[in-house]
C-alpha positions in Angstrom: 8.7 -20.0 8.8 9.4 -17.5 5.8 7.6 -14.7 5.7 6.3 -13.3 2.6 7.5 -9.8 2.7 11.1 -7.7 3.9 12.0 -5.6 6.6 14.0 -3.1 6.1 15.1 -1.3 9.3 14.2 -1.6 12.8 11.1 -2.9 14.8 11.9 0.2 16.7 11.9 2.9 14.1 14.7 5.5 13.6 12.0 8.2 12.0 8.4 8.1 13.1 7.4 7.7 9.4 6.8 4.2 8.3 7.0 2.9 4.6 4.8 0.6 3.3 4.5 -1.4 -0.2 2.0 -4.1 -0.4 1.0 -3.8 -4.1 5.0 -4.4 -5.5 5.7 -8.6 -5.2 7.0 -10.2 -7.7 7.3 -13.6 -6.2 5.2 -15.8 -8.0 4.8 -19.2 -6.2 4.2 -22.6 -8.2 0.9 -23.4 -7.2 -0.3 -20.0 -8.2 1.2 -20.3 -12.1 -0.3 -23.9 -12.0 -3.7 -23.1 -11.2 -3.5 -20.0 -13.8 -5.4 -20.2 -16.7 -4.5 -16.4 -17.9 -0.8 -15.8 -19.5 1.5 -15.3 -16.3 2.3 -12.0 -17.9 -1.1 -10.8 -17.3 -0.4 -10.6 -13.5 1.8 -7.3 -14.2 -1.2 -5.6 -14.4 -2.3 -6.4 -10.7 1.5 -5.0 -10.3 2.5 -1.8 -8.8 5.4 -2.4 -11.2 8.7 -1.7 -9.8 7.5 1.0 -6.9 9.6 -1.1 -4.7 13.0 0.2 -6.6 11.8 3.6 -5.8 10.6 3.2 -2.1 14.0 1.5 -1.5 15.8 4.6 -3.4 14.4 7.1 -1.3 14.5 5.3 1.8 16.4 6.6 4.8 16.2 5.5 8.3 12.4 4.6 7.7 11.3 1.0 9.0 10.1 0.2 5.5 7.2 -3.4 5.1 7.9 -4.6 1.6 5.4 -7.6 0.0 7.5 -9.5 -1.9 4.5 -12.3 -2.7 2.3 -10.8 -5.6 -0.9 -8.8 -5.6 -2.6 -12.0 -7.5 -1.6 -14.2 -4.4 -3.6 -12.5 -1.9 -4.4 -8.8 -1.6 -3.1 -7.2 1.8 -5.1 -3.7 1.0 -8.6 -5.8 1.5 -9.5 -6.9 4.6 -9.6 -10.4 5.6 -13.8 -10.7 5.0 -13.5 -9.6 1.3 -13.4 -12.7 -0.3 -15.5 -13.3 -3.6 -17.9 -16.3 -3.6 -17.1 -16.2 -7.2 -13.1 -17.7 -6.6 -12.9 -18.7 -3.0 -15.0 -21.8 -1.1 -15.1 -20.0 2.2 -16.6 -16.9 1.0 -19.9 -15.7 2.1 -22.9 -15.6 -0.4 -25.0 -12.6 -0.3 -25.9 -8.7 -0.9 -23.2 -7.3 1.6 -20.2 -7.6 -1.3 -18.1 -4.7 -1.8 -17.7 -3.0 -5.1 -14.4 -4.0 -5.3 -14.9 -8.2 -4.4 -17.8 -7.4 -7.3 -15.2 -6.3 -9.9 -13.3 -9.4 -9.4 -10.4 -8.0 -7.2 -11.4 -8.8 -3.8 -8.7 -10.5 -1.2 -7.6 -12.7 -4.0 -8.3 -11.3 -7.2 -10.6 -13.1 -9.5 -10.1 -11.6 -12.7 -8.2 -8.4 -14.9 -9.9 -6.3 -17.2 -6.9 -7.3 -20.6 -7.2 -11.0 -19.2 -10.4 -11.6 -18.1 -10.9 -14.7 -15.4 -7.4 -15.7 -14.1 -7.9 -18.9 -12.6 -8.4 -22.8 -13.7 -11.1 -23.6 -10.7 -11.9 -21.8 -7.4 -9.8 -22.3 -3.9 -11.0 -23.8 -1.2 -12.2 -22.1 2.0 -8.7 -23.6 4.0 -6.4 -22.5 1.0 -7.7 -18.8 1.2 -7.7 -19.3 5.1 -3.9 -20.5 5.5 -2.9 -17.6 3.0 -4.4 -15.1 5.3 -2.9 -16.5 8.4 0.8 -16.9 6.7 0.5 -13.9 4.5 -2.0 -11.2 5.3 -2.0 -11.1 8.7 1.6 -11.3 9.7 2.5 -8.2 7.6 -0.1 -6.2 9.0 0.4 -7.5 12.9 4.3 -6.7 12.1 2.7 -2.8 10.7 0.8 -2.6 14.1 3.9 -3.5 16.4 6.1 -0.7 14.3 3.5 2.0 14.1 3.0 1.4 17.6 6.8 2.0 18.0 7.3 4.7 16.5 4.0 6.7 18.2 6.2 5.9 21.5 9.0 7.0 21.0 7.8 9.9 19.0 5.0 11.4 20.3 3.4 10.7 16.5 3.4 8.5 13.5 3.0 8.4 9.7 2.5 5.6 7.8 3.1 6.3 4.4 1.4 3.7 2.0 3.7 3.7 -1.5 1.4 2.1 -4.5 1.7 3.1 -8.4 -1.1 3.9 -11.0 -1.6 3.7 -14.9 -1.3 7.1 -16.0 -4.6 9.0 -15.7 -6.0 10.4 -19.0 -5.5 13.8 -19.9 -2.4 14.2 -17.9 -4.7 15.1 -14.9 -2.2 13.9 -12.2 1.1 12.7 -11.8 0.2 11.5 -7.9 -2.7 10.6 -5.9 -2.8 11.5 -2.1 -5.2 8.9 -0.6 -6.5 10.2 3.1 -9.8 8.4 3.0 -11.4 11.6 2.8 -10.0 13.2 5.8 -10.6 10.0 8.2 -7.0 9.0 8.2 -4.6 11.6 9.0 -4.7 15.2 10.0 -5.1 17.6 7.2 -2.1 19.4 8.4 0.3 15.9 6.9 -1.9 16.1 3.7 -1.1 19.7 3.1 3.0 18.9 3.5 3.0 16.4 1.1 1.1 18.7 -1.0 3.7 21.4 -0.6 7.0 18.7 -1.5 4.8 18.2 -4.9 4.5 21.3 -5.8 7.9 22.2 -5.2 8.8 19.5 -7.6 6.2 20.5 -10.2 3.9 17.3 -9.9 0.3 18.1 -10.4 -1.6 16.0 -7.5 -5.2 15.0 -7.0 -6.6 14.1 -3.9 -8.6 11.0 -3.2 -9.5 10.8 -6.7 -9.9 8.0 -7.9 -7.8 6.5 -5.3 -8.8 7.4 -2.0 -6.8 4.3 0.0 -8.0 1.0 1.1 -7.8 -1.5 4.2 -4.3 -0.3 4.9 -5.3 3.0 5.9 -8.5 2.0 7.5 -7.0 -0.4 9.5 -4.1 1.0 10.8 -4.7 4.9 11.0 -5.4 6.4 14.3 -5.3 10.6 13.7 -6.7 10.9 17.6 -4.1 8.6 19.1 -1.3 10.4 16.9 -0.9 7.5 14.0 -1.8 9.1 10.6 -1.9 7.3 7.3 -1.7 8.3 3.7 -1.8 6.5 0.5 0.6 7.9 -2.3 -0.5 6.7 -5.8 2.5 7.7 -8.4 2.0 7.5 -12.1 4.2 4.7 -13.5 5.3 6.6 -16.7 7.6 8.6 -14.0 10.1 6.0 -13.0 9.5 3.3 -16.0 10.2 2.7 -19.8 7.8 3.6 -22.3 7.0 0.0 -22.0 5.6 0.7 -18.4 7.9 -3.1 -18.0 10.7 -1.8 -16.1 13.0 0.9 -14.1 13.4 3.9 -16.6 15.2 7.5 -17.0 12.7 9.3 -14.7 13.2 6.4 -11.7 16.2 8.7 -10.0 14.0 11.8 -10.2 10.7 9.9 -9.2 13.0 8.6 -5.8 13.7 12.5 -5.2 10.1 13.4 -5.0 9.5 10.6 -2.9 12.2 11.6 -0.6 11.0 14.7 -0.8 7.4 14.2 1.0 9.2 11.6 3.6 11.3 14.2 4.6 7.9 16.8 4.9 6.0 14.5 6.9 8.6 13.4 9.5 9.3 16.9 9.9 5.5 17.8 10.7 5.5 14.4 12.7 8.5 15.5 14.8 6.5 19.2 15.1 3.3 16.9 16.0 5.4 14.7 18.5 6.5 18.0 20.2 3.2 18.6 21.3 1.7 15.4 21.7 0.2 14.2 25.2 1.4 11.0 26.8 0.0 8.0 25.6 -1.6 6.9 28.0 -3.7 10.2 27.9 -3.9 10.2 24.4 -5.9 7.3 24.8 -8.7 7.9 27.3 
């Protein structure tokens, strides 16, 4: 069977960080442009456009997860229950919606704020239900099995989650570090990354507005030794004024990405030092 997103590296990893971007896919299937009734175009905007280049620039050894399906296909930063009633058969009805499934961009988003609704008719329950089992769930299983990897063989591990963002008014912030608010890695990692920013002149805000999703609640594990943060980069870094495709700054952009993988394996290798057995960890 295909799988719907890349591996690149080893299932066990060379550096106890771990790449991940789920937000990058460009793979549009046929179904999905049949069923559209929004311009195909209008997709890009559920896009982290072209942070893929960039993750695969600054790559080293790092096991790096890369989605090649699209956001509009099926969401892997929401979890499998948030489905909107609104688009999908087998959704539940009722109060217990998330903001986000209300805004239209639950597992599989409904709608964009330039397009409006994006599809002909709704899915049915078993359509939404074979995309999570061939595309959702395997790429996170497959994040697990690595995570868990790396945590062996280095006493710690950091999953670094690589999305993009429209630029934020007022210049505010050229990247967002996402930590869910302290829940998903030790504030020691946060700080580092904070550091590599500064020494490349990038202002930073964290967890505002984007404080990470499922990705980091689902796979982050700061008492066991697997931290997670979510690193949000302004698109008008690495693309054309166009914000449509690789641009001057995309070299540049790949340093500073580089930069913070190189700052977090080195505090993960410091944490790894330290760190009991696993089998301690645990209890």
């Amino acid at each position: 069977m295909t799988r719907s997103f890349c591996m690149f590296g080893e299932m066990l990893p060379e550096s106890p960080v771990v790449l991940s971007v789920p937000h990058a896919g460009r793979d549009y299937p046929a179904t999905l442009r049949m069923a559209l009734r929004a311009p195909l175009a209008s997709l890009a905007a559920l896009e982290d456009r072209h942070v893929d280049a960039i993750a695969l620039a600054a790559r080293g050894r790092e096991t790096l997860l890369l989605q090649t399906l699209p956001r509009a296909w099926i969401d892997l930063n929401r979890a499998e229950h948030e489905r909107d009633p609104l688009i999908d058969e087998g959704a539940c009805r009722g109060a217990g919606a998330s903001a986000k499934v209300r805004a239209g961009i639950g597992l599989v988003p409904r709608r964009t704020a330039a397009a409006g609704e994006l599809w002909r008719c709704r899915l049915s329950a078993a359509e939404v239900e074979a995309r999570i089992a061939a595309d959702h769930r395997p790429y996170h299983e497959t994040l697990a099995q690595v995570l868990a990897a790396a945590r062996e063989r280095f006493g710690c591990a950091v999953l670094l989650d690589v999305h993009s963002m429209p630029p934020i008014a007022g210049g505010r912030a050229r990247v967002v570090i996402g930590d869910r608010f302290g829940r998903a890695a030790g504030a020691r990692f946060v700080a580092r990354v904070e550091e590599a920013l500064g020494r490349q002149g990038l202002h930073h805000m964290l967890n505002t507005p984007y404080a990470g999703g499922h990705i980091l609640d689902r796979h982050a594990a700061p008492q066991i030794g697997v931290h997670a943060i979510q690193l949000e980069i302004d698109r008008a870094l690495y693309l054309d004024r166009r914000l449509d495709q690789p641009g001057a700054g995309a070299a540049a952009t790949a340093r500073m990405l580089r930069a913070v993988i190189d700052a977090l394996t080195e505090q993960a290798l410091a944490d790894g030092a330290v760190a009991p057995p696993i089998a301690d960890a645990a209890e």
